[in-house]
C-alpha positions as CSV (number, residue, x, y, z in Angstrom):
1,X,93.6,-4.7,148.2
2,X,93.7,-1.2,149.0
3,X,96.6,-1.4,151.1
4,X,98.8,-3.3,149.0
5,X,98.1,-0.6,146.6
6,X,98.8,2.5,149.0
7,X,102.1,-0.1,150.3
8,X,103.3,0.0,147.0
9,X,102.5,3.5,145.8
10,X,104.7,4.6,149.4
11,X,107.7,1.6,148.8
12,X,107.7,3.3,145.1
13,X,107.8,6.8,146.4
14,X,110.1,6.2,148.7
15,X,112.5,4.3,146.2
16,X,112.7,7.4,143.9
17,X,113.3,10.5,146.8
18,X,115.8,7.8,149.2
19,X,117.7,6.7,145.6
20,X,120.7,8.4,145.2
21,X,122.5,10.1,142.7
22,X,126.0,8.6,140.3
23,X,128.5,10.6,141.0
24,X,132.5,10.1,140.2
25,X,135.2,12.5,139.5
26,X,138.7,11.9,138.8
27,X,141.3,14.4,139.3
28,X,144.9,14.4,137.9
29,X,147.3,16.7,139.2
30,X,147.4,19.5,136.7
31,X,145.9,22.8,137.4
32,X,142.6,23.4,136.5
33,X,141.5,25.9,133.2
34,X,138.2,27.7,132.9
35,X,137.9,25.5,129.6
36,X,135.4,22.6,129.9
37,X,133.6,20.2,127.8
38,X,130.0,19.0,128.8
39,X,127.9,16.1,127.3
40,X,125.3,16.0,129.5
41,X,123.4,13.0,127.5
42,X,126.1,11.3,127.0
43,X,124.5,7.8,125.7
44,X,124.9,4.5,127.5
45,X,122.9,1.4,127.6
46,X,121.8,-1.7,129.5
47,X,122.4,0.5,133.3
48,X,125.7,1.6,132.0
49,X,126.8,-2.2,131.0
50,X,127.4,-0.5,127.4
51,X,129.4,2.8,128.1
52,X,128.9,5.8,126.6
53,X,131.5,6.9,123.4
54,X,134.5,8.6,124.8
55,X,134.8,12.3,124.8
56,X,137.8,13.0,122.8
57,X,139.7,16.3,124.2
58,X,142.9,16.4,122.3
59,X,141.3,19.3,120.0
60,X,140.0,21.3,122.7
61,X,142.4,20.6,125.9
62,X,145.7,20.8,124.1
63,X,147.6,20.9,128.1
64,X,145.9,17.9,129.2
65,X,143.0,17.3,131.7
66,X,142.9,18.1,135.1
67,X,139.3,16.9,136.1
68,X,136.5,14.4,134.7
69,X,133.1,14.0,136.4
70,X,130.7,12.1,135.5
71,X,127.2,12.1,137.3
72,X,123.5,11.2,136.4
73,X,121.4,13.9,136.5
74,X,117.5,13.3,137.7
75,X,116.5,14.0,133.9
76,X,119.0,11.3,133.4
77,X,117.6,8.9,135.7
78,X,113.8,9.7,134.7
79,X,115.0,8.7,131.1
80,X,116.7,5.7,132.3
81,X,113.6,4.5,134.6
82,X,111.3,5.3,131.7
83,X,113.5,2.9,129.4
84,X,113.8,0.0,132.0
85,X,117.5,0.9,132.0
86,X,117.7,-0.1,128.5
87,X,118.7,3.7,127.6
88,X,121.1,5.1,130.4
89,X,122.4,8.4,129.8
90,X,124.9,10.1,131.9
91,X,126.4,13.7,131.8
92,X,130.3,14.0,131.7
93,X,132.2,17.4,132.3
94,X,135.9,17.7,131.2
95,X,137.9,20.8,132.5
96,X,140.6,20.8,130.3
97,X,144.6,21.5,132.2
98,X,145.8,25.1,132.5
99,X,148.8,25.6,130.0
100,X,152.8,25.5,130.8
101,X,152.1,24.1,134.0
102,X,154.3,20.9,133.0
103,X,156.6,22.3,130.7
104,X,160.2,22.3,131.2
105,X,162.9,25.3,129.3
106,X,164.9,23.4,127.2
107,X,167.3,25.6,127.4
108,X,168.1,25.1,130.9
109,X,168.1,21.2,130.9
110,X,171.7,19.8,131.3
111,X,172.9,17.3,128.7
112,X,175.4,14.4,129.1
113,X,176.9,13.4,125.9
114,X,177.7,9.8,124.8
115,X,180.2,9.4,121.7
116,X,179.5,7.2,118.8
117,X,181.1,3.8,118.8
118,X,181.5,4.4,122.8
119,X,181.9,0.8,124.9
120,X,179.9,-0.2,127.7
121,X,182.1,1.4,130.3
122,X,181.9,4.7,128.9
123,X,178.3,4.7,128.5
124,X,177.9,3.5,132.1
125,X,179.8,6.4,133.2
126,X,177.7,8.7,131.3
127,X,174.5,7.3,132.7
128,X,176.4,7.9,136.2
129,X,177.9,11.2,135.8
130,X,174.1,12.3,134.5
131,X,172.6,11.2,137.9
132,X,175.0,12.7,139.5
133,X,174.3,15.9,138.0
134,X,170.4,15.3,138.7
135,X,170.7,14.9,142.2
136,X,173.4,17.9,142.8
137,X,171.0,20.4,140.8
138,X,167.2,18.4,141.7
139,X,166.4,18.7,137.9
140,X,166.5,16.7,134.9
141,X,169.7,16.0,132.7
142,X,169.7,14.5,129.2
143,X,171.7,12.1,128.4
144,X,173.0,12.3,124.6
145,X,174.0,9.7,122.2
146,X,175.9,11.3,119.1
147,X,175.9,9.9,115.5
């Protein structure tokens, strides 16, 4: 009796320090602000079956997002063990996208125009003569349809 309790005791022990710890992040390509958004009890339930409400950044990250993590901290795990994994919180970090790093100056954007009432041919060539234009300068060109 006594060793299936000390057995137990050490397979439990050893189930909590060798477990490890969620962790994902997802990075996009835009650069990285000093503005971030943390929920670090973000609510999920039933071991994460049931996902937590998403975090809505278009207030607060008005450039985009350049990196979400999510992990699950040990306060996080100690509430889901102590819930049977019926309550499964998680903490999420958004860093919101530094500004004008996607932008482009209208100004200098090339337009190709396409007249009103113009056939098939001439709106072929427009597409063309746009492509053309986008190749020769390795930037964007517009391509215009007048009323």
């Amino acid at each position: 009796m006594r060793f299936s309790y000390i057995a137990s005791t050490l397979l439990l022990a050893a189930a909590l320090f060798l477990s490890g710890c969620y962790h994902a992040t997802v990075v996009t390509d835009a650069e990285p602000s000093a503005q971030t958004i943390e929920r670090p009890w973000a609510s999920s339930f039933i071991a994460g079956l049931v996902p937590p409400s998403t975090v809505e950044t278009a207030q607060q990250c008005p450039n985009g997002v350049a990196r979400v993590e999510t992990r699950l901290s040990f306060l996080n795990m100690v509430a889901t063990a102590l819930t049977f994994n019926l309550y499964s919180p998680m903490s999420i970090t958004v860093t919101c996208a530094a500004g004008g790093s996607a932008s482009l100056d209208a100004d200098a954007v090339e337009e190709v125009t396409v007249e009103a009432g113009a056939d098939e041919d001439a709106t072929q060539a427009a597409f063309q003569e746009a492509i053309q234009q986008s190749r020769d300068r390795q930037a964007p060109v517009d391509v215009r349809f007048t009323p």
